[in-house]
C-alpha positions in Angstrom: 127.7 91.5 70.4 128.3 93.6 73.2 130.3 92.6 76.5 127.2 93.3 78.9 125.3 90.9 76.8 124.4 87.5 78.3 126.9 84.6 77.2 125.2 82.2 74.3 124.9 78.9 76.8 122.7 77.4 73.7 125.8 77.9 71.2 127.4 75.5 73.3 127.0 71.8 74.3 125.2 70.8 77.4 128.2 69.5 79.4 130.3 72.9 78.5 127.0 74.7 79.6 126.7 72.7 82.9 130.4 73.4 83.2 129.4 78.0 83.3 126.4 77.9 85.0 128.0 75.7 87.3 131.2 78.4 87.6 128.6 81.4 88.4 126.5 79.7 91.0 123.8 79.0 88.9 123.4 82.1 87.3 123.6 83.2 83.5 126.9 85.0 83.3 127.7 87.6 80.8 130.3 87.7 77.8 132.2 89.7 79.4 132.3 87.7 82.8 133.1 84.5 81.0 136.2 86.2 78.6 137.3 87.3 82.0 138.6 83.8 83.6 142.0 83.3 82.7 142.3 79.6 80.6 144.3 78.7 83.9 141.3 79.0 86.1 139.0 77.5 83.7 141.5 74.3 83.4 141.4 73.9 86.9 137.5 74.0 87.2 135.7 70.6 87.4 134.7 69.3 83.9 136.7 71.6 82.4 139.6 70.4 79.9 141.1 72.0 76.4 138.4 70.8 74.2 135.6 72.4 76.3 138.1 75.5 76.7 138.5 76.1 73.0 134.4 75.5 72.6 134.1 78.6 75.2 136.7 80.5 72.9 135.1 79.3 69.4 132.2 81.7 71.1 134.4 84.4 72.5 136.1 84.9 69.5 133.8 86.2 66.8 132.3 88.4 69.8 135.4 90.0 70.1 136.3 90.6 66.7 133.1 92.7 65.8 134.2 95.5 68.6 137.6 96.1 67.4 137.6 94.6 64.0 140.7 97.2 63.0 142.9 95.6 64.7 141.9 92.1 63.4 142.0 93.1 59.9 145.1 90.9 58.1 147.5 92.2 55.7 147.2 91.1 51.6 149.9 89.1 52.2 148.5 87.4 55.3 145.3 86.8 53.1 147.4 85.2 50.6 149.2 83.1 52.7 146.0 82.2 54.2 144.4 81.2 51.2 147.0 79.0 49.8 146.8 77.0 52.8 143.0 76.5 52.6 143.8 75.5 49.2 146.5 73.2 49.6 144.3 71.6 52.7 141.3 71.2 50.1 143.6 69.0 48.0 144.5 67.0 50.6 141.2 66.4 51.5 140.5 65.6 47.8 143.3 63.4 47.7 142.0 61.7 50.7 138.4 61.1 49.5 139.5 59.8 46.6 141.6 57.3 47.6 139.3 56.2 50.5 136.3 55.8 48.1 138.9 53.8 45.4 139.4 51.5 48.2 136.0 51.4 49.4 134.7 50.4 46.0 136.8 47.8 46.0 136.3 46.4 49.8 132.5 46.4 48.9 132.6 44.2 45.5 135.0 41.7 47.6 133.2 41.8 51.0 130.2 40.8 49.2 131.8 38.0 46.9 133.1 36.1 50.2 129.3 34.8 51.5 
């Protein structure tokens, strides 16, 4: 996506949308406009706080990476890192599932034996 191209209000939630338009007067501002505030301005803006900050960057950032994707490219060794952790944060999340649904099959066959 190009910088003079209109900023995707419907890849965002209502309230964060309210939040732009609300910023530019009213009026559909472009990528380019919007990557422009500094966080500092938009944290001082009316509905405003991290959480809708970083859902205004989760929309910036893939924008910006297809114009100068050389300089976002990471090393072998970055990738490698990188994937380990996604791995080792899948197990967790295995781990996790497994124990909630052992203790969920077990909370089920008692909650229903106490009637």
């Amino acid at each position: 996506m190009q910088q003079v191209e209109f900023f995707p209000l419907d890849a965002v939630p209502p309230r964060v949308r309210s939040a732009l338009l609300g910023e530019f007067e009213g009026r559909w501002p472009t990528v380019q406009e919007v990557a422009q505030i500094s966080d500092r301005h938009w944290l001082a803006t009316p509905d405003i706080g991290p959480s809708t900050l970083e859902k205004i960057h989760s929309v910036l950032r893939p924008k910006a990476c297809q114009g100068d994707s050389a300089s976002h490219q990471m090393t072998d060794t970055e990738l490698l890192i990188r994937l380990e952790f996604i791995q080792e944060e899948l197990r967790r999340i295995q781990r996790t599932v497994e124990a909630r649904s052992g203790r969920n099959s077990g909370r089920t066959y008692q909650g229903r034996g106490n009637g």
